[in-house]
N, C-alpha and C positions, 0 to 999 in steps of 0.2 A: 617629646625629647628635649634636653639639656639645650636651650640655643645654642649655647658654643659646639655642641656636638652636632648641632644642624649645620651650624656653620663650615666646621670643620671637615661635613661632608661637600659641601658645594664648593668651597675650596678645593678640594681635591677631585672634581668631577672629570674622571677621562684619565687624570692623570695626576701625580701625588707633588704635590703642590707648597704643603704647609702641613707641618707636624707640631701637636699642641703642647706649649712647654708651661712653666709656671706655675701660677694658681689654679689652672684647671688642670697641670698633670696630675697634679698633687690631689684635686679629688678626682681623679683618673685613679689615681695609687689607692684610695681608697683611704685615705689620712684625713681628709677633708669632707666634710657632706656640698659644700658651695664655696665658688670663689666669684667676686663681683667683676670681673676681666677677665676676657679671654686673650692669652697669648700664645704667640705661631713664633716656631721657628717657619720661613715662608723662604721657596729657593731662590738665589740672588742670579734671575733671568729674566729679560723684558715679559715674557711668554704667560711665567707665574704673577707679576707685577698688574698686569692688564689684567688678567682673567679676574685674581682678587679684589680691582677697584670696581672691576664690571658688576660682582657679586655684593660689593658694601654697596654700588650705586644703585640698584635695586631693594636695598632696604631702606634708600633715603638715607643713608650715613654722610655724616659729616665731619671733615677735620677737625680734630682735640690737636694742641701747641706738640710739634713734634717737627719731621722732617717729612718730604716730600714722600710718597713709597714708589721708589726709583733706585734703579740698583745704583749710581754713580753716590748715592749717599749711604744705603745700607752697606757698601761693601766699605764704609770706614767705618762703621759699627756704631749708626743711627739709626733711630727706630722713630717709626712711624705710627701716626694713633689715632684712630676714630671712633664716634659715638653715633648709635640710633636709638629709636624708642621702638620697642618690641609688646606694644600693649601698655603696660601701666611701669614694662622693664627696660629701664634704662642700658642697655648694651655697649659694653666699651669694648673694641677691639686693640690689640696693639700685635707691631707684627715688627722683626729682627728676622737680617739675615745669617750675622755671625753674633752668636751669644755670647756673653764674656765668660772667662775659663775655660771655654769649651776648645782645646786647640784644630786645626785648620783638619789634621788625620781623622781626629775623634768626630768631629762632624760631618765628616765625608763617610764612616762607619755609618753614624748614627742614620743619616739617610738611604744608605743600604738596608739595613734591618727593618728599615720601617715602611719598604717599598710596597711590601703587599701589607702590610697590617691592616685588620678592619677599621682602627682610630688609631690612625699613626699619633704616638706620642714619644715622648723624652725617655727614655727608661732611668731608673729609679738614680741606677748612680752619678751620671750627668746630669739629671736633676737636682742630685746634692749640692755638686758644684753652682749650678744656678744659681742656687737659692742662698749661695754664701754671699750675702747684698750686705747691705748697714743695715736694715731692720733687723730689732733685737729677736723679733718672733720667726723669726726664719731658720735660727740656729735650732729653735725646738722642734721645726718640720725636717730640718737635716739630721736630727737624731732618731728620729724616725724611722727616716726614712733607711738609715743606718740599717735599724731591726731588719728591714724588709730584704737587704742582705745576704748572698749567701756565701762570697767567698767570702774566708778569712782574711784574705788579705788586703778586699775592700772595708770590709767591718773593720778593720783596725784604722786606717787611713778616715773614717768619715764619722765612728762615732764620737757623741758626742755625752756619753755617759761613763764616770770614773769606774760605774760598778762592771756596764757592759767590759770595757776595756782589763779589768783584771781579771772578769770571766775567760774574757777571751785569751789572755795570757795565759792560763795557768791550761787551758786546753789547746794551742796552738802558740807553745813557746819557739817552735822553730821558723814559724811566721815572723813575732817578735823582734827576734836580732837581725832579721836584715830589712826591716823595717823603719827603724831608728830613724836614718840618714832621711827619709822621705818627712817623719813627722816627728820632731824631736822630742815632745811633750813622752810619747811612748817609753823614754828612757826613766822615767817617772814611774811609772807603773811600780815599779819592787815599793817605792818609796811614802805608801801609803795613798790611803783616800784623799786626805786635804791635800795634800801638795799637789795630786794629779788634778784634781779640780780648780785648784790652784792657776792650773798650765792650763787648763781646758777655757779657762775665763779669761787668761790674759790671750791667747791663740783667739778665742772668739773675736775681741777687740783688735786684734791685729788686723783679720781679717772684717771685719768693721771698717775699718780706717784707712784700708787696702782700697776697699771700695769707695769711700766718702773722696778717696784722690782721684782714683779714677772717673767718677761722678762731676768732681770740680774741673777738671779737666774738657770734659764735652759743656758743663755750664760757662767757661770762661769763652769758647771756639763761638758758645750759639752767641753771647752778648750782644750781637747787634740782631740776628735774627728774635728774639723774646723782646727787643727796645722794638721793632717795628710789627711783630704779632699781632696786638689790641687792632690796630688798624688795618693790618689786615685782614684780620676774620672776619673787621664789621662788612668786607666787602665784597667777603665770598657769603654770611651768609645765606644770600636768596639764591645763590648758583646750585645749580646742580651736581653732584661729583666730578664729575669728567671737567668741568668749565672751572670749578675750584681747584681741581689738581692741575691745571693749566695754569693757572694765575698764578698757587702756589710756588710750580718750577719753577717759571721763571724771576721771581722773585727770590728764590732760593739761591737760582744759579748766582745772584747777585752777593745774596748776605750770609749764605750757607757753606760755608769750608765744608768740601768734600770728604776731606782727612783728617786727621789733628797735625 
């Protein structure tokens, strides 16, 4: 089995814990054959918090530069990251408790739905929004994942194809017009292929740039936690998880803003 999907099950042993988002939903969707990280959405509860360091401290995992995984830091929307050696496979976990774009209703949905799943994952269209980062290769998995679609009136909001998009216009024009207000570029559409592409390429960089601020943002809050890391880590790494996430915290509670 898939480590991450081994993972994923011991994570949720007893009780659903962590739901796989990112690069592994995405070969989850069946878009991807491997992604080199696994990421969780993981619940922000002391309960899930413990259960999953108990599960990385049995693989021997160790902190990668991130935040504690403690809910007083994931619930201002820091994530947390570790790495083991799984044979000759290097294993990176990383785990969030509120993902970005995702709003507060929609993720409180998302974990209903996935309560009994057999491999709780992100479904397809919240995944899209995930995946709207600053890497440029991400917008091709969101057109994608567009296809994978079935309402119309998600496929117009997320693809990222001029052709798909006047497909879809000319067979769901009453979609179209009240659509507009949410995704401007749609207004385009009558207005030929280049210009729609046109809007498709500037909207991608918007959304780029979107994220590169909000990115800058948690890099300017960690600046003293990353100036004191290096020496950190040389001190956790003979500890054992549990003795390194103790060190961590309290070092954190010192250099780690809880919020922005």
């Amino acid at each position: 089995m898939n480590i991450y999907l081994r993972l994923t099950e011991e994570f949720n042993r007893g009780r659903l814990r962590c739901i796989v988002s990112s690069g592994q939903a995405v070969v989850l969707h069946r878009l991807a054959i491997m992604s080199k990280d696994g990421d969780w959405i993981i619940r922000e509860d002391a309960e899930a918090t413990r259960h999953v360091l108990q599960i990385l401290a049995s693989h021997q995992a160790r902190y990668r530069f991130g935040a504690p995984l403690e809910e007083r830091w994931l619930r201002g929307g820091w994530s947390a990251h570790f790495e083991f050696r799984e044979g000759s496979l290097r294993v990176r976990t990383d785990f969030v408790t509120r993902p970005p774009r995702i709003s507060p209703a929609e993720l409180a949905q998302l974990w209903r739905e996935q309560e009994n799943a057999p491999v709780p994952c992100v479904d397809v269209r919240r995944l899209a929004d995930i995946k709207k980062t600053n890497r440029e290769k991400d917008y091709a998995v969101i057109g994608e994942l567009a296809r994978q679609l079935t309402n119309p009136t998600d496929q117009f909001l997320y693809s990222r194809s001029a052709i798909d998009l006047q497909q879809l216009a000319a067979a769901h024009p009453d979609h179209l017009q009240s659509l507009r207000v949410q995704r401007p570029l749609l207004a385009l559409i009558s207005q030929g292929r280049d210009q729609l592409e046109a809007a498709l390429d500037a909207e991608r960089r918007a959304l780029i740039h979107a994220n590169e601020v909000r990115l800058a943002r948690y890099e300017e809050a960690a600046a003293r936690w990353a100036a004191a890391w290096p020496t950190l880590e040389a001190t956790i790494l003979d500890l054992d998880l549990p003795a390194a996430h103790e060190r961590l915290y309290q070092r954190a509670a010192a250099l780690l803003p809880e919020t922005l």
